[in-house]
N, C-alpha and C positions, 0 to 999 in steps of 0.2 A: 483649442482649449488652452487658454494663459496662464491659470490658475487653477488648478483641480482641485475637490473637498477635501480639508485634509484628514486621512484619519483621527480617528481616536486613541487615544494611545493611555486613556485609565478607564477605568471601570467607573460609571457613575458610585456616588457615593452609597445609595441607598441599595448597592447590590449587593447580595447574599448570595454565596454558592450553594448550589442544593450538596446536601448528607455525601453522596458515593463521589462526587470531585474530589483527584488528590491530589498532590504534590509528588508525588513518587514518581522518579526517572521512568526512560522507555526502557524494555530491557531490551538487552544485546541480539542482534541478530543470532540464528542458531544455525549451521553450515548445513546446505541441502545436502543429505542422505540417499542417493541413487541405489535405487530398490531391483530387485529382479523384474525383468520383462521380456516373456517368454516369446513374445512377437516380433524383441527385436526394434521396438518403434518405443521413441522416447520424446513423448509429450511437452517435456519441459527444456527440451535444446533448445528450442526458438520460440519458445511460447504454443505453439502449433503442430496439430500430428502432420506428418507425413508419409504418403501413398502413393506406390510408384513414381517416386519422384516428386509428388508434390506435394505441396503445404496444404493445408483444409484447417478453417474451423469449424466452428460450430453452430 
């Protein structure tokens, strides 16, 4: 491939946003809060629980 399609890079002209589209920033990440767990076993270390030693999902 020598030349690939190249994007677009405007909106055709006759396009309209619908109503709930905005312009308003992403907001800021908010720091994960580590909650009690009575088990001990914490879901969110690696993505995945782990049992007797090993990973498991779901």
């Amino acid at each position: 491939m020598t030349n690939p399609t190249p994007r677009a890079t405007q909106r055709p002209a006759n396009f309209t946003p619908p109503e709930h589209w905005t312009n308003d920033p992403a907001p800021a990440p908010q720091p994960i809060v580590q909650g009690e767990d009575p088990d001990g076993l914490d879901p969110t270390r690696f993505g995945d629980w782990e049992k007797n030693g090993i990973a498991i999902d779901f």
